[in-house]
C-alpha positions in Angstrom: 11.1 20.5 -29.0 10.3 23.3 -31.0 8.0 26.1 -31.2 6.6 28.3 -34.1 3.6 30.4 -34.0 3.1 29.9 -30.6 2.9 26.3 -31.7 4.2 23.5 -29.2 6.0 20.8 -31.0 7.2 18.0 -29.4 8.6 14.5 -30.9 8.5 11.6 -29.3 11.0 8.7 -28.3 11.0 4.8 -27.7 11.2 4.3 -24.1 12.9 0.7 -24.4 13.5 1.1 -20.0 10.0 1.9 -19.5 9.6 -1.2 -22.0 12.0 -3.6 -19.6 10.0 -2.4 -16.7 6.6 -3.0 -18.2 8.3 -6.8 -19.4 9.0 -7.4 -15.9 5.8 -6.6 -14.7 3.1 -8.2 -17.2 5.2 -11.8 -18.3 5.2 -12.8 -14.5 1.7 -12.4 -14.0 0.7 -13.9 -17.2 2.8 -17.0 -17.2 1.3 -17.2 -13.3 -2.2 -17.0 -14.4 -1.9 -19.2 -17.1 -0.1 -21.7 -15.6 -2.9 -21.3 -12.6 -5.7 -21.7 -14.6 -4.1 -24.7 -16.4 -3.6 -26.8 -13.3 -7.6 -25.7 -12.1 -8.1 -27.2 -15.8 -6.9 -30.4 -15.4 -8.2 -30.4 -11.4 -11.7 -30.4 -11.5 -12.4 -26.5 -11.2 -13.1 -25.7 -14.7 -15.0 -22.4 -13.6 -12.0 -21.2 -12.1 -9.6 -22.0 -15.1 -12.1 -19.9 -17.1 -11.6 -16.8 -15.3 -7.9 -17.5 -14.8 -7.4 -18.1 -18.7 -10.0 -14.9 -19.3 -7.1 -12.6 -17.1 -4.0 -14.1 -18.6 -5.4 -13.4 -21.5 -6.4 -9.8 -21.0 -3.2 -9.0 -18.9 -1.1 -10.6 -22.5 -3.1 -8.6 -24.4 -3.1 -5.3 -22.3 0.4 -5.8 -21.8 1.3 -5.8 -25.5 -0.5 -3.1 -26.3 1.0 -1.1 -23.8 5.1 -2.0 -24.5 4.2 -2.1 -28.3 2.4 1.3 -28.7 2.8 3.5 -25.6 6.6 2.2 -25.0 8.3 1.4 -28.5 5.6 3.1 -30.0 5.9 -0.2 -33.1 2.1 0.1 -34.1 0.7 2.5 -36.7 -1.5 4.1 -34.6 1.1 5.1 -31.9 1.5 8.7 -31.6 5.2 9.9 -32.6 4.8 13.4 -31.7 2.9 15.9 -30.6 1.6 19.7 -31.6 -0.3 22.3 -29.6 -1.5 25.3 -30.7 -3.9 27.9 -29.0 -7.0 25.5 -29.4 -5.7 22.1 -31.1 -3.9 19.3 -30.0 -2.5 17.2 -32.9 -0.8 14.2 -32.3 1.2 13.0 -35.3 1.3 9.0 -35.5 3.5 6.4 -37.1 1.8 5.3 -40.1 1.8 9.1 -40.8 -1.6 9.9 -40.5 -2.6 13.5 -37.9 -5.3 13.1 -35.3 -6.5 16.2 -34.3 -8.1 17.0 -30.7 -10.4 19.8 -31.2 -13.1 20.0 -28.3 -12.8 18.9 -24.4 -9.3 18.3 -24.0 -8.6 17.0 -20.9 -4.8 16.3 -19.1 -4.8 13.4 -16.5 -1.3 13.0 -14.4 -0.3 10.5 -12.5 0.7 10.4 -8.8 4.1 10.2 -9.6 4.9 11.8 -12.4 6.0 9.4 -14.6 3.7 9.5 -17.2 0.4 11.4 -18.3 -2.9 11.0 -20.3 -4.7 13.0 -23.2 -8.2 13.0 -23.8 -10.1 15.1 -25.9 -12.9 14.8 -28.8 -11.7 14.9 -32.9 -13.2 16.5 -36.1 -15.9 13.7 -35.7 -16.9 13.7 -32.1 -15.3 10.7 -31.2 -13.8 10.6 -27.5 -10.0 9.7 -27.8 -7.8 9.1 -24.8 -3.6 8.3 -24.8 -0.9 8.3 -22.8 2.5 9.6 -22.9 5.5 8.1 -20.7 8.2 10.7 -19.1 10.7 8.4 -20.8 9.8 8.7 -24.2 10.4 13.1 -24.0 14.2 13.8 -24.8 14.6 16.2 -21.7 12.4 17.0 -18.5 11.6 20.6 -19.8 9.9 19.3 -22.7 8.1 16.4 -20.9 6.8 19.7 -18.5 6.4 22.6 -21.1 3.5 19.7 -23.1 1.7 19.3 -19.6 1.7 23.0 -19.5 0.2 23.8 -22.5 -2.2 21.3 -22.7 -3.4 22.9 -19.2 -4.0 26.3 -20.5 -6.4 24.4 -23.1 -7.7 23.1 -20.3 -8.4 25.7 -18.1 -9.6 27.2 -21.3 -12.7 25.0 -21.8 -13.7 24.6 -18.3 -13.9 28.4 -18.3 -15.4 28.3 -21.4 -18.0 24.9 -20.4 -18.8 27.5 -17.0 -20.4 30.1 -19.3 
């Protein structure tokens, strides 16, 4: 973490236990589904094996999006870091590339803690949305001191949305 010009920089780390965690929780309920909806196949409730292959397949591909991007952070468009200035979030992603989030940002936590979302609009009004895992920030001050400033923003444009 580093900070220049009132500028919040923050990098970014794989989080290969959050990873493990994630592993354990989506590969069960895959291979259950799947192997569900393959014995409703060969029964005679092809309906059922429909919906059952439509979830295994949504939970497979919802689970590899989430330990591939959010977790080991191995796609191009994962975010790598993060920047926040006095009205700009700028998340800086693997394949090198900035996206900037200019209007609207929003901060979603979770009950727990553990992790938090982003959301905000870019340069070209498109409404962008990601999430950040306590595990991949090298310390708890910087995981806290991000939350932080993307609340002023915030605050700042509810005030500003109230006028």
């Amino acid at each position: 973490m580093a900070g220049t010009d009132r500028t919040l920089r923050v990098d970014l780390h794989s989080d290969r236990k959050g990873a493990a965690w994630d592993l354990l929780l989506y590969v069960p309920t895959v291979v259950a589904l799947a192997s569900i909806a393959a014995k409703c196949w060969y029964g005679d409730d092809r309906t059922l094996a429909y919906i059952l292959s439509f979830l295994a397949s949504f939970f497979f591909l919802a689970g590899a999006n989430r330990v591939l991007k959010t977790r080991l952070m191995l796609l191009p468009s994962a975010p790598i870091g993060v920047d926040v200035d006095a009205e700009t979030i700028a998340l800086r992603k693997r394949d090198g590339s900035t996206l900037d989030l200019v209007k609207d940002q929003r901060l979603f936590t979770d009950y727990s803690g553990r992790s938090f979302g982003i959301s905000g609009l870019d340069r070209a009004g498109q409404r962008l949305q990601f999430v950040l895992h306590r595990g991949q920030f090298a310390d708890a001050a910087s995981y806290a001191s991000l939350q932080d400033a993307i609340r002023r923003l915030d605050k700042r444009a509810t005030a500003a949305a109230r006028k």
